[in-house]
C-alpha positions as CSV (number, residue, x, y, z in Angstrom):
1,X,-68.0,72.7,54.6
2,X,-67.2,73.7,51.1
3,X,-69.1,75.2,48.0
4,X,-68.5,72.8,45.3
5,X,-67.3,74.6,41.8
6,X,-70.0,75.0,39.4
7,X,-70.3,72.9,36.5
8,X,-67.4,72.4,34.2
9,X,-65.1,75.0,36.6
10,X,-62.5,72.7,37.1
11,X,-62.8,71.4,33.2
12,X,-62.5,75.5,32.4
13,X,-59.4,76.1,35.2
14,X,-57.3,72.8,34.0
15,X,-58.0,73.9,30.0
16,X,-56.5,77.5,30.8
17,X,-53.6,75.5,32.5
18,X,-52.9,73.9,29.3
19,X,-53.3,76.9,26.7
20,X,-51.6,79.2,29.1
21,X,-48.9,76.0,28.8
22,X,-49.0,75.2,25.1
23,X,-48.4,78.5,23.0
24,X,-47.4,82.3,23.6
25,X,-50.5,84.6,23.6
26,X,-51.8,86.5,22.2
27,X,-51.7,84.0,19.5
28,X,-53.5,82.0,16.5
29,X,-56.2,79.1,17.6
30,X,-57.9,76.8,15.7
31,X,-61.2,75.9,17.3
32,X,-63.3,73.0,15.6
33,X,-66.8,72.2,15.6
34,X,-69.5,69.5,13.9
35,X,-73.0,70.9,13.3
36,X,-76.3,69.4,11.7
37,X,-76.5,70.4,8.0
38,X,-80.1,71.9,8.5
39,X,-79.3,73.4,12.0
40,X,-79.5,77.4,12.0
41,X,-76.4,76.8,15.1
42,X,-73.7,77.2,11.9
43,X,-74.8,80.9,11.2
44,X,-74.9,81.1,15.5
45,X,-71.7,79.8,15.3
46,X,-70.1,82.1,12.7
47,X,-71.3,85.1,14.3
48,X,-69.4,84.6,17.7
49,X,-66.3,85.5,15.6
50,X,-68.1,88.4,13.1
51,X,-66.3,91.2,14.6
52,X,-62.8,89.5,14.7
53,X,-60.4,88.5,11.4
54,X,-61.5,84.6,11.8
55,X,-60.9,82.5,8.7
56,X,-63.5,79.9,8.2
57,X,-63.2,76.3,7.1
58,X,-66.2,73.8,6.3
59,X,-66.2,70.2,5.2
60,X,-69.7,68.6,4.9
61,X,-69.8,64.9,5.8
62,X,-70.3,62.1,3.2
63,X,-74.1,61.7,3.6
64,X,-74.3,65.5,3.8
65,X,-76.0,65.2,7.2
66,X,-73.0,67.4,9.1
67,X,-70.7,70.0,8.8
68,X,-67.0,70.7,10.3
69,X,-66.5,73.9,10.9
70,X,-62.7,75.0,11.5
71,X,-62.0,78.4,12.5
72,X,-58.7,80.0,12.8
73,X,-58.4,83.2,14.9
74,X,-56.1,84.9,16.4
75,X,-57.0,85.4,20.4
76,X,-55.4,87.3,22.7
77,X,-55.1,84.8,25.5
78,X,-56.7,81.8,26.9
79,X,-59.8,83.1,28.5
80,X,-60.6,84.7,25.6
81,X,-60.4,80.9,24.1
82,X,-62.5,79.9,26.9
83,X,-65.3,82.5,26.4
84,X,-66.0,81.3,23.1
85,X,-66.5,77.9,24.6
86,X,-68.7,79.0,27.0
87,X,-70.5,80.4,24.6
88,X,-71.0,77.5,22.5
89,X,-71.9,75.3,25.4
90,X,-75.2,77.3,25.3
91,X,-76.0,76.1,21.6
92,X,-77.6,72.6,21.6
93,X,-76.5,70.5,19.0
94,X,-72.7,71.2,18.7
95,X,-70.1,69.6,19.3
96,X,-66.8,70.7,20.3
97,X,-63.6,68.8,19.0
């Protein structure tokens, strides 16, 4: 009988696969994000990346009711990428592009 993999696992294992695959590391990444416009998860957001060089990018939507957030960083390799992620799975409201 097996253990199955925890949520996401396999989405987490096949996603290394592919930045281990697509790019050299360490090396720059662009993650992308859409937030409410009055949701406090943009300054959450923002502060997962304080203590790194990350250049921020934001674009509010034509009614003004959401944001893009863009943010370039340079990581040092994918599972660095996918701690973020993790990280902003826990925030409700965000979605990741």
């Amino acid at each position: 009988m097996s253990i199955p993999s925890p949520p996401f696992e396999d989405f987490y294992s096949s996603l290394k696969e592919k930045l281990q695959q697509s790019q050299s590391w360490p090396g720059l990444y662009l993650f992308k994000f859409i937030v409410k416009t009055n949701s406090s998860n943009l300054t959450n957001l923002k502060s997962l990346f304080e203590h790194k060089n990350a250049l921020f990018s934001e674009k509010k939507s034509s009614k003004n009711a959401f944001i893009s957030l863009s943010v370039r960083i340079t990581m040092k390799d994918p599972e660095e990428v996918i701690s973020i992620y993790k990280k902003v799975s826990l925030l409700k409201g965000v979605i990741v592009l």
